[in-house]
Each structure stands twice: as structure tokens, then as C-alpha cells.
C-alpha positions in Angstrom: -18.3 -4.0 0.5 -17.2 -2.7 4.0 -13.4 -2.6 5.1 -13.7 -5.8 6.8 -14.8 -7.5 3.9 -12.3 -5.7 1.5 -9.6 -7.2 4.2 -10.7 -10.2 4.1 -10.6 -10.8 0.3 -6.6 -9.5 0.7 -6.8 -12.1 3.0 -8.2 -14.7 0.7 -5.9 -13.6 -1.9 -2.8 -13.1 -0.1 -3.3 -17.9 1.2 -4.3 -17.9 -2.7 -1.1 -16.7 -3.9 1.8 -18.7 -4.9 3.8 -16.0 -2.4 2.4 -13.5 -0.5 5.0 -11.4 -0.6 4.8 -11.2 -4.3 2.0 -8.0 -4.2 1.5 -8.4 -8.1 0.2 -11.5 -7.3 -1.7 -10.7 -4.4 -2.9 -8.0 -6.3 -3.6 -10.4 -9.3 -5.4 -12.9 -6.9 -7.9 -9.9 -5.2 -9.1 -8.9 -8.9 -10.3 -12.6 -9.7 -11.8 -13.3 -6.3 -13.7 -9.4 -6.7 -14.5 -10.5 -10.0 -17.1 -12.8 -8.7 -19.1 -10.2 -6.8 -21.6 -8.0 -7.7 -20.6 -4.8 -9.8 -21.8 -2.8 -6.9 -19.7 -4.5 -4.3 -17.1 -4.4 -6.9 -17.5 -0.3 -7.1 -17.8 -0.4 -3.3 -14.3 -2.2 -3.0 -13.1 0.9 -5.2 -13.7 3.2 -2.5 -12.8 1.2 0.6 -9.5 1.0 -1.3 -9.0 4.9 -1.6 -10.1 5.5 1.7 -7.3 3.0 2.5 -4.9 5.5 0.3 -5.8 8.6 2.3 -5.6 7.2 5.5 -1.8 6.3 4.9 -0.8 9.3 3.1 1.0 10.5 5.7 4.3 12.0 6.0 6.3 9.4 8.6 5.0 6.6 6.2 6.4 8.9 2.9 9.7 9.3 5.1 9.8 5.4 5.9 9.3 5.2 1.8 11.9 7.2 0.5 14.7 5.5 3.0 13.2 1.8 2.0 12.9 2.6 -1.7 15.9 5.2 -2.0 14.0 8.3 -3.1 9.7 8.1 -3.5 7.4 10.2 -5.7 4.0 10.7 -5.3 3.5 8.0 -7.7 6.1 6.1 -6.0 4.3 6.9 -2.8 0.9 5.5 -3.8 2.6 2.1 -5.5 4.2 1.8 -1.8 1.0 2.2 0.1 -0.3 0.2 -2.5 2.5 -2.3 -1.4 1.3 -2.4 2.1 -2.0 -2.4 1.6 -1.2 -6.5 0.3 0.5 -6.7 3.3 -2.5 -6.8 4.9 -4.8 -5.5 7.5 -2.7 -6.2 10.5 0.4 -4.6 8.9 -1.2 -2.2 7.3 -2.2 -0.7 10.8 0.9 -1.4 12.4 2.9 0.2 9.7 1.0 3.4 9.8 1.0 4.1 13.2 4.5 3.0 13.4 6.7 3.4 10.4 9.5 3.1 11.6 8.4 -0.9 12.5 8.7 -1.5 8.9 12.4 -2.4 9.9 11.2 -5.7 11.8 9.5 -6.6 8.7 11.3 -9.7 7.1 10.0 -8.3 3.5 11.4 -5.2 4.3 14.6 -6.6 5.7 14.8 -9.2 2.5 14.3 -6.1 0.4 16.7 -4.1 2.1 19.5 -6.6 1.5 18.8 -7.6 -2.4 18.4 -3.6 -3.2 15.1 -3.9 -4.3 12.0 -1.3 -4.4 8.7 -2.2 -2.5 5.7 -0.9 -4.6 2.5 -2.7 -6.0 1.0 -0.5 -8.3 -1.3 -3.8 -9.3 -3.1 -3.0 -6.4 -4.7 0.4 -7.2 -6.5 -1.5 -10.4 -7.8 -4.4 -8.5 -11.4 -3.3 -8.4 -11.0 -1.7 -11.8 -9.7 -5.0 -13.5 -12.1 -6.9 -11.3 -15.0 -4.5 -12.8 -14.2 -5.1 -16.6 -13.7 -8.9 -16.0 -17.3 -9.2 -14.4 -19.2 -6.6 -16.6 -17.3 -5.6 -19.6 -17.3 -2.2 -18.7 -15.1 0.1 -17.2 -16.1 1.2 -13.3 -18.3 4.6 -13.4 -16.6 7.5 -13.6 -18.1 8.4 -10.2 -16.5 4.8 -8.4 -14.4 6.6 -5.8 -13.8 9.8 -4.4 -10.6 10.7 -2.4 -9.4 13.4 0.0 -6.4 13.0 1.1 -5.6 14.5 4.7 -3.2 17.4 5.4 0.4 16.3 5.7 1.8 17.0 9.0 4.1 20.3 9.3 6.7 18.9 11.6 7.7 16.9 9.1 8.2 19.2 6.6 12.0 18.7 5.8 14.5 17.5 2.9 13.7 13.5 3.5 17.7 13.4 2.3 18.1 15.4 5.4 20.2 11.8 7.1 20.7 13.5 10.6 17.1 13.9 10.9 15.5 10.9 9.1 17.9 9.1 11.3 16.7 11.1 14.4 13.2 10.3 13.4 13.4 6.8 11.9 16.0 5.2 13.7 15.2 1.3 13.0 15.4 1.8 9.0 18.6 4.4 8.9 20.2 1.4 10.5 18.6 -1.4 8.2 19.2 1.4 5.1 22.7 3.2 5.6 22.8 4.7 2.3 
């Protein structure tokens, strides 16, 4: 499984699911549509997935996090990218070049007015639940491998700093004013 194919099956599963904006069940959805690939395409879509992980762990997109989510982890971090990977490919891209542009987002806005957290930790396991339900085994130990880039230095800064998120992520300090 290339990235193309492991967008597409988000794809699939996100005009399977009851709501695609409900990740858990996009997440649920991918697993069963994985389940009916090979193991190897199944272990394949295990690393596409990381290589998703590192390519969005970036500090704007951890910034954009802790304003949207009020505060972010790393675990909270990788349940939001997880989040966005549902979102699909489109978004996905979008978001990380841009994430401040998760403002124009109607999930985001939606989310922003109920109070609510975006995560979706259901998506890290989707190849790992899709494994055991085609096998009976758990994926190798050796599935993925994952190296996530260095965060950038200018961004470096207390993220409860509100002058400067505000000067850096001006859409969301106005969708989020504390």
C-alpha cells in the first residue's frame, strides 16, 4: 500500500461512515475495509500511516492544537494529527501547510462553539486492528518505523504565550478567545 491508496481507503471509509466527521467511526470503517487486504498491504498501510505522523509533527500544527483543543500533549498531539488524518488527504495537506486555515473548517468551527476536543486516537490502531481481524495475530514488531523531523526553532515559545499565538495564528485566536 502506497499513500494514494492508504488515501483512498480514508476515502472509502470516510462515504462509509454514518458521519464523517465522527473520526472514531471513520477510523472504525478504514480497519474493516483494511481488514480485507493482504497482511502485507495491511503492514504496508502501518507505515504509510506513520510517515503521515512525522510529516505533521510540526510546531505551527502543535500551536493550531493547543488553541483548538485548549492545551495538547504529545499524546494529545498525535490523537489530533490522528484527527486530521480522517479528515482526509485534501485537508490533511491544506491543514499542514496552513494551520492556521483550520479556522475555516466547519468541524473546527462546530467544535469551537460546543467546547469540544478534536482527537482520533482510533486512527493510530487502524492497521493494527485491521491486522488481528484478518490474521489473528498482532502486526510484527518490525510494522513501522518513525522519525519524526526537527521542530522548528522559531517557534520555540510558551504556546500560552496569547500575544504571540495571536500574532502567529490569527484566524483561530479569533475563532478561540480563551
Amino acid at each position: 500500500m502506497n499513500r494514494q491508496q492508504f488515501w483512498q481507503l480514508i476515502e472509502s471509509a470516510r462515504s462509509q461512515a454514518p458521519n464523517p466527521d465522527d473520526g472514531e467511526a471513520v477510523a472504525r470503517q478504514a480497519a474493516s475495509l483494511l481488514a480485507t487486504q493482504p497482511a502485507e498491504e495491511i503492514i504496508a498501510a502501518q507505515q504509510v500511516l506513520w510517515d503521515l505522523m512525522a510529516d505533521s509533527y510540526t510546531n505551527p500544527l502543535w500551536a493550531a492544537a493547543y488553541v483548538i483543543n485548549g492545551g495538547c500533549s504529545d499524546d494529545a498531539f498525535d490523537y489530533f494529527r490522528g484527527w486530521l488524518i480522517v479528515q482526509g488527504r485534501e485537508t490533511f495537506e491544506r491543514m499542514i501547510a496552513d494551520p492556521d486555515a483550520l479556522a475555516e473548517l466547519p468541524v473546527v468551527r462546530a467544535s469551537a462553539a460546543a467546547g469540544s476536543v478534536l482527537d482520533c486516537e482510533d486512527v493510530l490502531g487502524i492497521a493494527w486492528t485491521a491486522h488481528i481481524t484478518a490474521t489473528g495475530r498482532q502486526l510484527p514488531d518490525d510494522a513501522f518505523s518513525i522519525r519524526y523531523p526537527e521542530l522548528d526553532p522559531t517557534w520555540n515559545f510558551e504556546f500560552d504565550d496569547r500575544g504571540e499565538m495571536t500574532r502567529r495564528l490569527p484566524r483561530l485566536a479569533v475563532l478561540y478567545p480563551e
